[in-house]
N, C-alpha and C positions, 0 to 999 in steps of 0.2 A: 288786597289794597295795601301794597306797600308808602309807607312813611316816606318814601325816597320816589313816592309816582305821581306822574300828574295826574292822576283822579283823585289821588289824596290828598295834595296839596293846591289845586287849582279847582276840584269837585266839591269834595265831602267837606275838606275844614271848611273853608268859608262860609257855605252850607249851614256849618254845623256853630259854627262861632257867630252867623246872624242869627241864627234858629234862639238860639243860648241867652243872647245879651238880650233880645225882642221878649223873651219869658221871663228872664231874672228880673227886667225891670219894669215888664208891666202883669206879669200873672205867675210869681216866684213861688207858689206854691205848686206851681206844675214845674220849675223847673230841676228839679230831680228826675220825676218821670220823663220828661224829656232825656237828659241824660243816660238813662238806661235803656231808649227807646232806639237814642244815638250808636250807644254802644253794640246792640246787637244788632242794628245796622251795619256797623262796622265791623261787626264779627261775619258777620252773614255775607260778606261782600265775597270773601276766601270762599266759602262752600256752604251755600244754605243747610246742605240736609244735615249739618252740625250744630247749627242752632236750636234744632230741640235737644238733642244732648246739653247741650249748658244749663237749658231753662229749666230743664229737668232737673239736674243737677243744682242747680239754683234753688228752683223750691222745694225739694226732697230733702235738703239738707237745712231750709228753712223752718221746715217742719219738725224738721228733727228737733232743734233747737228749742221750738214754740214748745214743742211734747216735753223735753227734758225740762223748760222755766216750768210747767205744768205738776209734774209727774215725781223732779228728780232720780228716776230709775236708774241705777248706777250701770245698768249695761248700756244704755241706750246712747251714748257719745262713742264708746269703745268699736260697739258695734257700725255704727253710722259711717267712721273713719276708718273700720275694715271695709266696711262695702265702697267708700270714695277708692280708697285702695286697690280694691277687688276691680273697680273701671279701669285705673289708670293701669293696672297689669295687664287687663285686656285686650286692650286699643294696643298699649306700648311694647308688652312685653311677651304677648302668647306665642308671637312665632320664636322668640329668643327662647324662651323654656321650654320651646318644645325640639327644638333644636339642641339644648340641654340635655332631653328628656333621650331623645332617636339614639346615643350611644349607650344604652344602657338595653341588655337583654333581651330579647322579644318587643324594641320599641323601634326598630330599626327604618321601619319603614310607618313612624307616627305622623301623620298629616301636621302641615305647617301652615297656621292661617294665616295672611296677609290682609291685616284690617288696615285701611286708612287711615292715619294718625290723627285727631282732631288738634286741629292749632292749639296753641296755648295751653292741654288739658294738664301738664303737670304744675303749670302756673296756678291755675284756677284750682285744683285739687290741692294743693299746699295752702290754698287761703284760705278754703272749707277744713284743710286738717288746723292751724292757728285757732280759726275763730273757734271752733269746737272744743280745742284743747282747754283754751283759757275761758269759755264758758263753761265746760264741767268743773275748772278748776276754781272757779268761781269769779277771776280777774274781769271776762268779759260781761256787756250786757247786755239783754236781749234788743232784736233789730226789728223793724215792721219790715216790711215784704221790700220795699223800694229799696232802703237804704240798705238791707242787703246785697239784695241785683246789683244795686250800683257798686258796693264792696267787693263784688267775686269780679263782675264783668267791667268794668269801667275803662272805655276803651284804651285810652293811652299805654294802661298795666296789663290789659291782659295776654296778650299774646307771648309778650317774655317779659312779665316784670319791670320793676322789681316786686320781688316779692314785699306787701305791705301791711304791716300791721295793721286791726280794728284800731288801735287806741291814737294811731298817726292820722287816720282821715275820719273816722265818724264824726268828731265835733265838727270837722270841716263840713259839711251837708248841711250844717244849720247856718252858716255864713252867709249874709249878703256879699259877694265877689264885686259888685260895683259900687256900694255903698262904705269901702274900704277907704282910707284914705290913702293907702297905699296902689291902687286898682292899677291907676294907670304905670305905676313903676312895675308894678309885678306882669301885669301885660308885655312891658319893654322888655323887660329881663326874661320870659316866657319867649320871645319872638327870636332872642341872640341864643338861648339855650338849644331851638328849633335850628335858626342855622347855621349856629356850632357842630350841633351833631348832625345833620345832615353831610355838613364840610367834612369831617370825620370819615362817613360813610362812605362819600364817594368820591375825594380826595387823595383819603389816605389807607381807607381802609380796602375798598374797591380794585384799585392797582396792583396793589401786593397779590392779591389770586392770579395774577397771570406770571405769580412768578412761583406760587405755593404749589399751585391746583399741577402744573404738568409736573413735577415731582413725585407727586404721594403720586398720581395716576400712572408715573412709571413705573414705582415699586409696585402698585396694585395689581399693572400687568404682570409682574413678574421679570422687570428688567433690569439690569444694576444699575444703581444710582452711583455718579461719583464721588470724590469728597466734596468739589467747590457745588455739583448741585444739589447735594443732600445738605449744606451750610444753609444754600440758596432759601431753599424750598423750606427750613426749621425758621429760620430768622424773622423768612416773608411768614409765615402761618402766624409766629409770635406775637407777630404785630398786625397782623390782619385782625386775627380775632378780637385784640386788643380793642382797636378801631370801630371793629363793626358793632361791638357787642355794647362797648363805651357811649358810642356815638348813637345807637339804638336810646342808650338808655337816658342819655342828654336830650335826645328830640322827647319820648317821653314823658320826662319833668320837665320840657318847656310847652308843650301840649297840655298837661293839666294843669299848669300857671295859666292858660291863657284860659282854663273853664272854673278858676278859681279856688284849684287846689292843688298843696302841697305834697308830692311823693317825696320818699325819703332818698338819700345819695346811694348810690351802688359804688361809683369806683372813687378811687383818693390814691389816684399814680400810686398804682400797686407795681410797677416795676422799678419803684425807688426802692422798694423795701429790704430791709438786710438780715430778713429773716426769715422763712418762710410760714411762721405765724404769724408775721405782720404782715407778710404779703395777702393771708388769707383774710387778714383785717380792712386789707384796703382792693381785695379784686372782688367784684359782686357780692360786697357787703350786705345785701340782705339775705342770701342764702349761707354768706357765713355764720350769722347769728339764729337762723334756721334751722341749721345745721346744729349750731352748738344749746341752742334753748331747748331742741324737740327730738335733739337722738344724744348728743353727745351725756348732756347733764342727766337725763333718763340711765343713760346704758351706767351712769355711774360717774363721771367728770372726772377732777381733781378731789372728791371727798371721802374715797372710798381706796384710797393708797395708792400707789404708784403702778402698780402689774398692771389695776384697773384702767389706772387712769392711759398709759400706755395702750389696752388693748380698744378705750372706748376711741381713741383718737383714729385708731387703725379702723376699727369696725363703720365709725360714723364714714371717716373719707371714703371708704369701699362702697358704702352704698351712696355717697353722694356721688360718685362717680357712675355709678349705676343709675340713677337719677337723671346722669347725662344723655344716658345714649342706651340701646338693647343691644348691647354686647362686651364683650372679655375684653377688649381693647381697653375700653370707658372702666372696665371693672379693675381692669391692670391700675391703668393710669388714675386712680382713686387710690386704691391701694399702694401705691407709689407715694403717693400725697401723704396719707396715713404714712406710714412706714418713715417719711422724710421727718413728718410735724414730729414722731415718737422721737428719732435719733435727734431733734434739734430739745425736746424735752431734758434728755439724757445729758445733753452736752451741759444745756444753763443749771439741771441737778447736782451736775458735777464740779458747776461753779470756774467753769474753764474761760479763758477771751474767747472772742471774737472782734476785732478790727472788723470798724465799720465797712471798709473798702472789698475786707477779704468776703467780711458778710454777704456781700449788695452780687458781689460776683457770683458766690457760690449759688447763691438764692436766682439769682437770674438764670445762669445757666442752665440749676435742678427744673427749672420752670419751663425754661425754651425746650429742653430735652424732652422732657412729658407730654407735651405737649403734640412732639411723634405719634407717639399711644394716644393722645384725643383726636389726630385728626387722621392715620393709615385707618382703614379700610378692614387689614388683618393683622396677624401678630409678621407672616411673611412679609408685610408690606414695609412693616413697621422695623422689624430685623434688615432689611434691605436698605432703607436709610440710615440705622444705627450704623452700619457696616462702612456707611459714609463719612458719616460723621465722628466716627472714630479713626478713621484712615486705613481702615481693611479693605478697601475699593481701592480702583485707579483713581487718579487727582481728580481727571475730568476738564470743565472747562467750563465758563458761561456765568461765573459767580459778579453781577453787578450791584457793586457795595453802594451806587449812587441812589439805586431806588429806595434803599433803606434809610437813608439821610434821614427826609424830612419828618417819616414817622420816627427813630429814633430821637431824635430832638425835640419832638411834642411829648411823645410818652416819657420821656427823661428827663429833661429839663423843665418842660411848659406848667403851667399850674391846671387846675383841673377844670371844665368848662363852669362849673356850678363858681368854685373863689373867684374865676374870670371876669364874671359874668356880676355879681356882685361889688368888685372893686372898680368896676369900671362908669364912672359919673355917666348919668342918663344927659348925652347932648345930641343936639341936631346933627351934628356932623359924624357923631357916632351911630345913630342911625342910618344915615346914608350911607354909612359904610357896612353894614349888614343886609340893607336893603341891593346895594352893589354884590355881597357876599350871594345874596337869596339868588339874584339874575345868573347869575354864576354856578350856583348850583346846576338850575333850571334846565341852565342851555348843558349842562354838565349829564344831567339826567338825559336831555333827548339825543346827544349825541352815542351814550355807549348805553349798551346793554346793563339793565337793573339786575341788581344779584339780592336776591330775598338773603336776611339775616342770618347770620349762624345760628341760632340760638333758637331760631322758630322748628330744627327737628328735632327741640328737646323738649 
């Protein structure tokens, strides 16, 4: 049940937003369990027989929790978030390692399992490894069973994030959402974040794949790419993923406004940025701080000297790149990351400029170019569009600079749908102009073909 389908948008929410307001306001003490009731509804719609994996998962690690406020046993978190671990390599990663594993001696002919991926499981596994972390460490505080469920599973977040902290939504679960005096503003702003990102989705992010997807699928056969379609094919993926992943995450925080609670922001036009630390500051911001609270500051940060601090930058991107995807592509293109963020460390140790302008280039550039290695198939695929892209091919032909306009000019210049969305005075005629946006979608959606998220096979 995609965010962008009319079962979701003409089915389930309405469904689920009378279901919501009928319980907050007359029987609010069911209205949590309802919520989590919602939500594995909504999980379940993709493929039931995953729904007891999550609730497993759910209370297995609930338990964990109860035993540790109980016990304090100093293994019992370490271990808990080896075993969350130990799943999400399973599901995600056993064919890749074993694939690893088949060039090495006598493994040659190692069986390769192809398990079905469960949606959302490195989403959900990152919020069990948070809340664990910071309840051995003592930060977090124990949850009853509900307001856990509803922390791991909570529909709008779980399938891709953002990834959310305990201390960002638990007080929220105690809120009356109608008894606000803000309700009905936050409902309106809930309603233009929905179809902002929607608009996003299948405006601007949706298009661009019919100019990315036969690209990389040339090089993955094996064909040469030229220069103007290997530009084509880097530019449109750039802003694709942009769009889809953005716009994912705007329908998201306007979806849990509308059930009375606050997600945190993921993007802040991270293709402004003119640096590639800042970029990482402003592209899916909560796995940048995921990133850097739960591996970088561990492996050692900035407190431990400079080699360190260089190599935890390298090691953390490596496996956030690996986080992306089951394969040396995702593992390159991490590594790339790392390796970037170290030489831009280097340059500001060494106390050197940077020009804002030279910056904004370099940094976009390193970005659109990586972005090869997150979306080829193989490292051949990926070497057949550098080869493009670099002018070691024939020119080619077919490069249309008009389709890239109007995402350019959103992602570049536009402000971000959340400051939009906020500065813009709650009027009648501003509704009707979102309510025109929504019909628009709609007939948008039933016209072409729905493309599920980038971000749901990770």
């Amino acid at each position: 049940m995609l965010f962008n389908s009319f079962p979701f948008l003409l089915g389930f929410l309405p469904v689920a937003l009378i279901l919501h307001a009928l319980v907050a306001l007359h029987r609010p003490g069911l209205r949590l369990p309802l919520l989590v009731l919602l939500s594995l509804v909504f999980y379940g719609w993709w493929d039931p027989r995953f729904v007891p994996l999550l609730v497993a998962s759910i209370g297995l690690n609930w338990l964990v929790a109860r035993w540790f406020g109980r016990s304090r046993a100093a293994l019992l978190i370490p271990l808990a978030i080896a075993a969350n671990l130990a799943v999400l390599a399973l599901f995600k990663y056993a064919g890749f390692l074993a694939g690893l594993a088949s060039v090495l001696p006598g493994l040659h002919d190692l069986p390769r399992p192809s398990l079905a991926l469960p949606l959302g499981i490195s989403f959900f596994t990152f919020h069990h490894v948070m809340y664990l972390t910071d309840l051995r460490a003592g930060r977090a505080p124990p949850m009853d069973l509900t307001r856990y469920a509803l922390y791991i599973a909570f529909f709008p977040q779980v399938l891709a994030g953002p990834l959310v902290r305990w201390s960002e939504i638990l007080h929220q679960f105690d809120e009356k959402p109608y008894a606000r005096p803000d309700a009905a503003e936050r409902i309106g702003r809930g309603l233009m974040l929905l179809c902002i990102g929607l608009a996003k989705k299948v405006f601007l992010g949706d298009p661009l794949a019919a100019y990315a997807n036969p690209v990389f699928e040339a090089a993955a056969a094996g064909k040469g790419v030229g220069v103007a379609e290997a530009w084509q094919g880097t530019l449109a993926f750039t802003f694709q993923i942009y769009f889809d992943f953005s716009g994912y995450t705007d329908m998201a925080l306007g979806l849990a406004l509308l059930f009375g609670i606050v997600l945190p922001q993921n993007f802040d036009v991270p293709y402004r940025a003119t640096s590639l630390r800042e970029f990482w500051r402003r592209w899916h911001m909560t796995l940048s701080r995921f990133l850097r609270d739960y591996l970088y500051i561990p492996f050692g940060g900035n407190r431990r000297g400079f080699g360190v601090q260089i190599a935890a930058l390298f090691a953390t991107m490596t496996l956030g790149g690996l986080w992306h995807g089951a394969g040396l592509t995702f593992v390159a293109w991490g590594a790339a990351h790392g390796a970037g963020l170290g030489a831009g460390t280097v340059w500001r140790r060494a106390g050197l400029p940077m020009p804002a302008l030279l910056g904004w280039a370099l940094t976009f550039a390193f970005v659109a170019l990586t972005w090869v290695l997150f979306r080829a198939t193989s490292f051949e695929a990926a070497i057949a569009v550098f080869k493009g892209l670099f002018g070691l091919a024939p020119v080619g032909h077919g490069f249309k600079w008009r389709a890239f306009v109007p995402a350019a000019l959103v992602a570049l210049v536009g402000p971000t749908a959340w400051a939009a969305v906020h500065r813009l005075p709650p009027r009648p005629a501003l509704a009707i102009a979102f309510a025109v946006l929504l019909v628009a979608v709609l007939l948008r959606i039933g016209d072409d073909a729905n493309y599920e998220f980038i971000y749901f096979q990770f």
